[in-house]
TIVO-2410 file (N, C-alpha, C; in nm, 3 decimals):
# residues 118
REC num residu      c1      c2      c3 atome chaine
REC   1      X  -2.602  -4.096   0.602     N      A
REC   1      X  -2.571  -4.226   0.546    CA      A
REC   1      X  -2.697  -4.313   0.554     C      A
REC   2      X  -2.730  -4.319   0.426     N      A
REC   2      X  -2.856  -4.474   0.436    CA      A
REC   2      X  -2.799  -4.601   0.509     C      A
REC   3      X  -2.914  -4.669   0.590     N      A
REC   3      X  -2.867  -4.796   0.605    CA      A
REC   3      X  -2.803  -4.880   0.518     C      A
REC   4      X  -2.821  -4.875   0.363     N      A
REC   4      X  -2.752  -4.961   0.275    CA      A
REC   4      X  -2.669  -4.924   0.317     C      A
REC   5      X  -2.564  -4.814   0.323     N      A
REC   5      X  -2.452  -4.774   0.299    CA      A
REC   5      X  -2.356  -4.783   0.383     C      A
REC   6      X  -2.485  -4.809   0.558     N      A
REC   6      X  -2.379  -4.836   0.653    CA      A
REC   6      X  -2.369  -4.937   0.659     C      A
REC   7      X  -2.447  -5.026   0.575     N      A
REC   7      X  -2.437  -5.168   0.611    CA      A
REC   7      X  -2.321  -5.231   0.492     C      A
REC   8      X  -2.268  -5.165   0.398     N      A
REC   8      X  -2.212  -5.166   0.329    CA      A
REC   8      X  -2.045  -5.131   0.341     C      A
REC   9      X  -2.060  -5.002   0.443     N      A
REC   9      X  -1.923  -4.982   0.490    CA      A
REC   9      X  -1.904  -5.048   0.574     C      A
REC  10      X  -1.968  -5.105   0.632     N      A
REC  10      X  -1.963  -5.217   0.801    CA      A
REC  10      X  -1.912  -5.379   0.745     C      A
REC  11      X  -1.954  -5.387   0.636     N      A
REC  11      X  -1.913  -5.469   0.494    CA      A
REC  11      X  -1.770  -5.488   0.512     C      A
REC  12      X  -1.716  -5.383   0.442     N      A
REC  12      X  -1.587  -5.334   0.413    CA      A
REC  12      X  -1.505  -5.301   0.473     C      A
REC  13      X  -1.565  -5.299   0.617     N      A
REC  13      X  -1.460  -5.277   0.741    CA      A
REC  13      X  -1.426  -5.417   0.801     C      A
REC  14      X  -1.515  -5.506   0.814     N      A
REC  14      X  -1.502  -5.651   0.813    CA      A
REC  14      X  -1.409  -5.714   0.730     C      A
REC  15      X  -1.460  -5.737   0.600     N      A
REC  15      X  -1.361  -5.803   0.515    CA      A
REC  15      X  -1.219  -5.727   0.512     C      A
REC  16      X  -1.218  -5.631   0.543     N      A
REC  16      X  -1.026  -5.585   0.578    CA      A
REC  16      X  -1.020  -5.631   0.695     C      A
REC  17      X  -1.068  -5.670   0.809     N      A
REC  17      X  -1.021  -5.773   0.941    CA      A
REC  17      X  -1.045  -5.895   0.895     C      A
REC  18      X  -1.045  -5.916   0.794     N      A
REC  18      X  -1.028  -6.066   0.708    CA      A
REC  18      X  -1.173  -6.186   0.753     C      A
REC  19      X  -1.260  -6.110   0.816     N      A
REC  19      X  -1.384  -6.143   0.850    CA      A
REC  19      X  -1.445  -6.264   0.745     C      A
REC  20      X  -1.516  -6.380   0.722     N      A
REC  20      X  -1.491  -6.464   0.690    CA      A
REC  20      X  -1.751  -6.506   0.679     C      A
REC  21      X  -1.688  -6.548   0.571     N      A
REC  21      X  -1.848  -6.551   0.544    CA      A
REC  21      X  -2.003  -6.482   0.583     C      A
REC  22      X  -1.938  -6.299   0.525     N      A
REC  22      X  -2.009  -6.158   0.574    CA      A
REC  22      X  -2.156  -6.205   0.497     C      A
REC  23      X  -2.289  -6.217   0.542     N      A
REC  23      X  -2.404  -6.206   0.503    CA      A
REC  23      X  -2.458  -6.081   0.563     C      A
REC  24      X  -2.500  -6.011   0.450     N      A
REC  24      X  -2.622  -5.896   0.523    CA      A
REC  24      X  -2.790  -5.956   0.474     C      A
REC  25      X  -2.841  -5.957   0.592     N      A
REC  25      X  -2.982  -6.014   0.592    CA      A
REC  25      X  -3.060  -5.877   0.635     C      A
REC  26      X  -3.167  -5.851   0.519     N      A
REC  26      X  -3.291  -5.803   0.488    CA      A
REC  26      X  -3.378  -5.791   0.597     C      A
REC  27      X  -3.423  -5.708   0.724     N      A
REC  27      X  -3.515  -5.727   0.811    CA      A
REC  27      X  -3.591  -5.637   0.799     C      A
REC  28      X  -3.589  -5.570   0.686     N      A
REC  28      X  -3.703  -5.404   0.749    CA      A
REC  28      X  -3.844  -5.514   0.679     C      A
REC  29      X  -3.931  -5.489   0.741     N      A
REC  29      X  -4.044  -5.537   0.748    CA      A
REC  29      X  -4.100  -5.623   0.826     C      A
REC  30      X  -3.993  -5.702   0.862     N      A
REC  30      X  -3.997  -5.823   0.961    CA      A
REC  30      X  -3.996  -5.782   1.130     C      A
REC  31      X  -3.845  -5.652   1.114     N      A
REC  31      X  -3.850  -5.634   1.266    CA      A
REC  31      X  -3.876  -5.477   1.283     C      A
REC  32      X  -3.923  -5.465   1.398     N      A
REC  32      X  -3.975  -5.289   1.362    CA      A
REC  32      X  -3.848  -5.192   1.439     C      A
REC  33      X  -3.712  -5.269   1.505     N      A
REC  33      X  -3.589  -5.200   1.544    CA      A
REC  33      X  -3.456  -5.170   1.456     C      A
REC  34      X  -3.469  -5.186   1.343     N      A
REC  34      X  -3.353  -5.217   1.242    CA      A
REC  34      X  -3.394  -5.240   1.135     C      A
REC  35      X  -3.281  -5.214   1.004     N      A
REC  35      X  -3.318  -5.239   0.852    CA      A
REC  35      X  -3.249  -5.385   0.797     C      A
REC  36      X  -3.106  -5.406   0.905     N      A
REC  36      X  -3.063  -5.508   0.846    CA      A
REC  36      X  -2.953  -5.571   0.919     C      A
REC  37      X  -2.962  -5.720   0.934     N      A
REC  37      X  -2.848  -5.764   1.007    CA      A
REC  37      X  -2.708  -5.761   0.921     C      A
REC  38      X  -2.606  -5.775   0.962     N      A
REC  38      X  -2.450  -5.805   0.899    CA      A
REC  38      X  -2.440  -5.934   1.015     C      A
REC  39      X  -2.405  -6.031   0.959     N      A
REC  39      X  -2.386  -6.141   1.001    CA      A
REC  39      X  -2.193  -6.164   0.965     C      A
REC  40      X  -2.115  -6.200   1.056     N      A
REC  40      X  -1.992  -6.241   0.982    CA      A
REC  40      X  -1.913  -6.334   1.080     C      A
REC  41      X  -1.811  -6.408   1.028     N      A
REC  41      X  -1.689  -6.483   1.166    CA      A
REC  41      X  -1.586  -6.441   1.143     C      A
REC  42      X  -1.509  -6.446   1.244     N      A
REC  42      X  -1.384  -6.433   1.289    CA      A
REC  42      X  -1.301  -6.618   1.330     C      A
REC  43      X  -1.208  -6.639   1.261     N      A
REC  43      X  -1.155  -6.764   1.294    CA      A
REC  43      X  -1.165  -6.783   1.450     C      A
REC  44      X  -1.139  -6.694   1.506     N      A
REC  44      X  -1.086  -6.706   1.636    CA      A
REC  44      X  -1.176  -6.609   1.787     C      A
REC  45      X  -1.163  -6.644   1.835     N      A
REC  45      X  -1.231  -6.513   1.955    CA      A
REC  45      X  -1.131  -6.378   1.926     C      A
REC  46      X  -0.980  -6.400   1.906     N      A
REC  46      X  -0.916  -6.285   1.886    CA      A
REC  46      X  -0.957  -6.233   1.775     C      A
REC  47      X  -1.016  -6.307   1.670     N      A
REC  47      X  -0.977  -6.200   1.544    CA      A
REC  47      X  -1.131  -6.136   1.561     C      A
REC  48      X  -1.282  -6.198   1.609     N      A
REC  48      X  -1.375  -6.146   1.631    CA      A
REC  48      X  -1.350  -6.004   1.706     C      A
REC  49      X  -1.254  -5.997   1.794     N      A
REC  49      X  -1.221  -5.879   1.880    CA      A
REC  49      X  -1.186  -5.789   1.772     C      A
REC  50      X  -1.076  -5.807   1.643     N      A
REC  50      X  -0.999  -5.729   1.578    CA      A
REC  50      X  -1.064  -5.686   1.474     C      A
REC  51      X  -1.192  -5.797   1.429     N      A
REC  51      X  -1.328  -5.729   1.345    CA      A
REC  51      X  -1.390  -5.618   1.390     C      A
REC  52      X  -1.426  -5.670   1.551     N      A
REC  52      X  -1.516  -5.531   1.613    CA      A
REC  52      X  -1.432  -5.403   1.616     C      A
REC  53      X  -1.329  -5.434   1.677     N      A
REC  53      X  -1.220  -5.285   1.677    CA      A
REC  53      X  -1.230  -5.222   1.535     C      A
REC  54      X  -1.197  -5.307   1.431     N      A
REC  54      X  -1.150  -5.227   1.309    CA      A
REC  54      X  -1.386  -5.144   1.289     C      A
REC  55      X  -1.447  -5.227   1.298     N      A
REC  55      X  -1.538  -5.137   1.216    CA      A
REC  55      X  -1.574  -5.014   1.312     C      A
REC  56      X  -1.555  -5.043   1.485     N      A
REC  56      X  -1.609  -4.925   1.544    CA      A
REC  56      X  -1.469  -4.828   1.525     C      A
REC  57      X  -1.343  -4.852   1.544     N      A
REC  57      X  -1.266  -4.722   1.504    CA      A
REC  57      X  -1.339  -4.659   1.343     C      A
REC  58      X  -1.336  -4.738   1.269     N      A
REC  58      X  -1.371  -4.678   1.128    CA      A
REC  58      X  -1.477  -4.599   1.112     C      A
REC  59      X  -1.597  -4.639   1.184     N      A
REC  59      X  -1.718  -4.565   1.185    CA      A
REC  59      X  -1.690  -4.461   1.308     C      A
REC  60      X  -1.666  -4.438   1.417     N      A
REC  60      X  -1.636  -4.318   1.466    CA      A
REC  60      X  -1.550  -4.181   1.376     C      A
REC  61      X  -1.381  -4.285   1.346     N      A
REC  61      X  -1.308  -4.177   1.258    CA      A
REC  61      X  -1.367  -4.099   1.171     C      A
REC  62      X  -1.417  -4.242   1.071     N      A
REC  62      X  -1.442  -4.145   0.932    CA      A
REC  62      X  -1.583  -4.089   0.939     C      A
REC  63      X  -1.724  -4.136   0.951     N      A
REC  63      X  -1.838  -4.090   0.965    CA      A
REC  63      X  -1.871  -4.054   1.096     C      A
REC  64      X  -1.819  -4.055   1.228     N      A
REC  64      X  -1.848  -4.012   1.328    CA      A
REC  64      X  -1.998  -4.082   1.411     C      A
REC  65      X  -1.994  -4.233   1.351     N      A
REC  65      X  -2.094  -4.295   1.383    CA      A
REC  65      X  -2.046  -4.370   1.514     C      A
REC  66      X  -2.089  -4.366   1.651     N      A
REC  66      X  -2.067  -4.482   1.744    CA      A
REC  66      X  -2.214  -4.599   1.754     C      A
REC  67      X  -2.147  -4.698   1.817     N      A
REC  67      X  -2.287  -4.800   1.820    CA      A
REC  67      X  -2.398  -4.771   1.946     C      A
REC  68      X  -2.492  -4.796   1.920     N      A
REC  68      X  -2.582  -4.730   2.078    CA      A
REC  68      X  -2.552  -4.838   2.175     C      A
REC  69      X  -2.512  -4.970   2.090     N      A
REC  69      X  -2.492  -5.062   2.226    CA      A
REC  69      X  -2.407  -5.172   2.176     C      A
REC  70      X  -2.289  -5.174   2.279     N      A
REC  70      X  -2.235  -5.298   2.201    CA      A
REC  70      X  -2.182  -5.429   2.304     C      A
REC  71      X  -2.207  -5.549   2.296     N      A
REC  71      X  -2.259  -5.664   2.379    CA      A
REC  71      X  -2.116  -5.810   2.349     C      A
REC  72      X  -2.060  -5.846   2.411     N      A
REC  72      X  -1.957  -5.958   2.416    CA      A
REC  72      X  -1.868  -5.971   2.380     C      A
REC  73      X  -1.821  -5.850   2.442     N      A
REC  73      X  -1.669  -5.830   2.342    CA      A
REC  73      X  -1.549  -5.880   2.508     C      A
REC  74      X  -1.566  -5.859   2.569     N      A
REC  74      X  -1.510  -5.948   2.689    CA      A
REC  74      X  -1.554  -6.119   2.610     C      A
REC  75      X  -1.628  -6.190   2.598     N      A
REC  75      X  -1.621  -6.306   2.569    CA      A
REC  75      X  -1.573  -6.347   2.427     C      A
REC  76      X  -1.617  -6.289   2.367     N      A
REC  76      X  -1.603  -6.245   2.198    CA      A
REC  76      X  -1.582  -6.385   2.085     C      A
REC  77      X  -1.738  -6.457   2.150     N      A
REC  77      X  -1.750  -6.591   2.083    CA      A
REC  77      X  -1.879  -6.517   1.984     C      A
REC  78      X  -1.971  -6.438   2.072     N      A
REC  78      X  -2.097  -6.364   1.953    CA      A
REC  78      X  -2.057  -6.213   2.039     C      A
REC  79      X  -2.025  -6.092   1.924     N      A
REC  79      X  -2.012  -5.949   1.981    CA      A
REC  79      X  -2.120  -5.919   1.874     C      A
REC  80      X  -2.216  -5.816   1.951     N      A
REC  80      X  -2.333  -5.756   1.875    CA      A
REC  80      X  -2.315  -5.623   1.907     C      A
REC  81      X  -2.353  -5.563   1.785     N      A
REC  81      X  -2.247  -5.444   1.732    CA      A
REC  81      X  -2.418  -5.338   1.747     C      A
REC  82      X  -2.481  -5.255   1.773     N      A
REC  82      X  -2.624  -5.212   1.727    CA      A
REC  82      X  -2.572  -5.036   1.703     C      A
REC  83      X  -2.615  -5.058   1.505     N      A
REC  83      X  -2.594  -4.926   1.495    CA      A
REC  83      X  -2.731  -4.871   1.439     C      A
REC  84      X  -2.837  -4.882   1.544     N      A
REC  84      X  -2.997  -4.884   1.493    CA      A
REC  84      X  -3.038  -4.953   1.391     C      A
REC  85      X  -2.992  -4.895   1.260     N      A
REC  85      X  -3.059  -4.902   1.135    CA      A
REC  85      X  -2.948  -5.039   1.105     C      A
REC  86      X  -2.865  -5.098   1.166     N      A
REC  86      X  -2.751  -5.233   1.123    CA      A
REC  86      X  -2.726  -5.293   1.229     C      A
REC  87      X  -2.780  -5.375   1.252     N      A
REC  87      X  -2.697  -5.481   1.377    CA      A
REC  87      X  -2.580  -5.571   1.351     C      A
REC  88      X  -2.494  -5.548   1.400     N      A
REC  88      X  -2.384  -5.642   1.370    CA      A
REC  88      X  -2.358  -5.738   1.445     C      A
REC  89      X  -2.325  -5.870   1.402     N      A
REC  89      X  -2.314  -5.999   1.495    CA      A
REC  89      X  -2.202  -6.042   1.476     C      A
REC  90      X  -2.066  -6.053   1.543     N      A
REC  90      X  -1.977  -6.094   1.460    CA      A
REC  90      X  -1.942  -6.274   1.567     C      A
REC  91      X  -1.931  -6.319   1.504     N      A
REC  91      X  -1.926  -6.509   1.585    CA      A
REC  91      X  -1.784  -6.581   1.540     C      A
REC  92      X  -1.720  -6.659   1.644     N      A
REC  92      X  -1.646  -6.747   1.585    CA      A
REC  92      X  -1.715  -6.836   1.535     C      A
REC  93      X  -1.736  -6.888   1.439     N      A
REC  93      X  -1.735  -7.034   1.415    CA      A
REC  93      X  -1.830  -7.143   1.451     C      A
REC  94      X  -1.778  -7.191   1.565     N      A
REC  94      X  -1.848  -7.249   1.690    CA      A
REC  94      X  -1.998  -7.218   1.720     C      A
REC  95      X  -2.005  -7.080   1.735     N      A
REC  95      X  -2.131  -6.986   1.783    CA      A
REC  95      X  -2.209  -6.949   1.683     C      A
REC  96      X  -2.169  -6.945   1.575     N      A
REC  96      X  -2.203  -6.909   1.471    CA      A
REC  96      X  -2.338  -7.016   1.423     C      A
REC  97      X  -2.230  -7.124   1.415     N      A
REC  97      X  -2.286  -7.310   1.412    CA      A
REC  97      X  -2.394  -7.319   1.526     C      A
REC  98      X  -2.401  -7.288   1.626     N      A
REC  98      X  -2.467  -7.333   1.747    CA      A
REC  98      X  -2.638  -7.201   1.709     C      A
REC  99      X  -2.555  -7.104   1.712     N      A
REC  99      X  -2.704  -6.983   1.693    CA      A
REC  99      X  -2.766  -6.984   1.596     C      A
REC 100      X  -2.708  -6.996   1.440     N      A
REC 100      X  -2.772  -7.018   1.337    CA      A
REC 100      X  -2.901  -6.929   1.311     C      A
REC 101      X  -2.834  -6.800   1.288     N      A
REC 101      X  -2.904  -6.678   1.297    CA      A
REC 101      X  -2.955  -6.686   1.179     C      A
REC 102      X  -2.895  -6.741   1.098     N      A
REC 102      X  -2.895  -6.713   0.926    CA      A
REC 102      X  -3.042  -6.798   0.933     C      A
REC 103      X  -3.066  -6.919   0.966     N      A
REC 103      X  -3.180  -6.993   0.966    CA      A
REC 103      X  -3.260  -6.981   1.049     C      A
REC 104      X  -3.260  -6.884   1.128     N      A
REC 104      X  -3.312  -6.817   1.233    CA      A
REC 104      X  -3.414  -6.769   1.149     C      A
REC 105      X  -3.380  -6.656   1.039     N      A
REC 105      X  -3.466  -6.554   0.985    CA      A
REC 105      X  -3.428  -6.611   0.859     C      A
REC 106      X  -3.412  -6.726   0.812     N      A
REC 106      X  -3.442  -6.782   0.711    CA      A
REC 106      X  -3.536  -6.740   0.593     C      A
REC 107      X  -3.656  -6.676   0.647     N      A
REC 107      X  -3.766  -6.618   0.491    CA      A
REC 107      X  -3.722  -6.473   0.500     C      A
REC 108      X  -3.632  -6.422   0.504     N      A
REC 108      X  -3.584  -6.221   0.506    CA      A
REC 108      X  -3.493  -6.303   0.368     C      A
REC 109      X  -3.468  -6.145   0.287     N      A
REC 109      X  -3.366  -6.181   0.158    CA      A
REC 109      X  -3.248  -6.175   0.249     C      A
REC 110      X  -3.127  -6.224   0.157     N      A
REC 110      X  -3.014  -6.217   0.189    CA      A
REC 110      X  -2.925  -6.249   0.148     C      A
REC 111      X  -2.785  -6.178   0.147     N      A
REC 111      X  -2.691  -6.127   0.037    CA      A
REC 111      X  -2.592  -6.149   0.046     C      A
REC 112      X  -2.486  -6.254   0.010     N      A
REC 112      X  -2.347  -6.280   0.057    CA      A
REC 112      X  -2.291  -6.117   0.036     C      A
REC 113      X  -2.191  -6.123   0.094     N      A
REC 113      X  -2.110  -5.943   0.087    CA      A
REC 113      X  -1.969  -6.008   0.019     C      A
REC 114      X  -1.929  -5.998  -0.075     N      A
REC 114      X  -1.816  -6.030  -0.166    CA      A
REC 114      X  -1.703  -5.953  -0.087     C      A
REC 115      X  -1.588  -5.987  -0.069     N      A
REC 115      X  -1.433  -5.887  -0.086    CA      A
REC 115      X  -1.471  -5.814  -0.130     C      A
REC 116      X  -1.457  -5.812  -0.268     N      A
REC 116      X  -1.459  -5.740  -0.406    CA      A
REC 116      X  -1.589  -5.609  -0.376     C      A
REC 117      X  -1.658  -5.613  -0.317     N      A
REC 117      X  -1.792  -5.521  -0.323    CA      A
REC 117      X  -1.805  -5.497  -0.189     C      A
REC 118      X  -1.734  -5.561  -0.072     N      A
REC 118      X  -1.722  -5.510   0.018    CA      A
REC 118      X  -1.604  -5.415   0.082     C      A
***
């Protein structure tokens, strides 16, 4: 699986946990550990939990992918998901607002992830 593709099914595993303003941001060039962030929220700390569950069951089941490391899911205001080539950040709201990852790496491209295409 190319990174597009996991970053694409990681997409699509989100927006079915009803995951809520999915950006994938552009880093290969910028960072030399990864091709691309997935940025997304969860209304709630619970539903951030029910994002992370749904994409790591999905990527174990169906592609047999696990994450090499995965970080705040006991707190589950920011859970960072690292599947090398895709980092996943998933934030309520709140954290989201406060970290401002997106303007963080502000000059990388970056791509709203539609329902529809995710």
């Amino acid at each position: 699986m190319t990174p597009e593709q996991l970053a694409e099914t990681i997409a699509a595993q989100a927006a079915d946990k009803k995951a809520i303003d999915v950006v994938e941001l552009d880093v290969r060039g910028v960072l030399g550990y990864t091709d691309f962030f997935l940025v997304c929220s969860g209304n709630t700390a619970r539903q951030t939990k029910a994002i992370h569950d749904g994409i790591h069951q999905a990527l174990k089941d169906e592609h047999r992918i696990l994450p090499r490391r995965v970080e705040g899911v006991r707190e589950a205001s920011w859970i960072l998901m690292d599947y090398l080539d895709v980092v996943v950040h998933i934030f309520t709201p709140e954290a989201r607002d406060f970290y401002r990852l997106e303007q963080l790496w502000g000059e990388v491209p970056a791509r709203a992830m539609e329902a529809a295409e995710a």
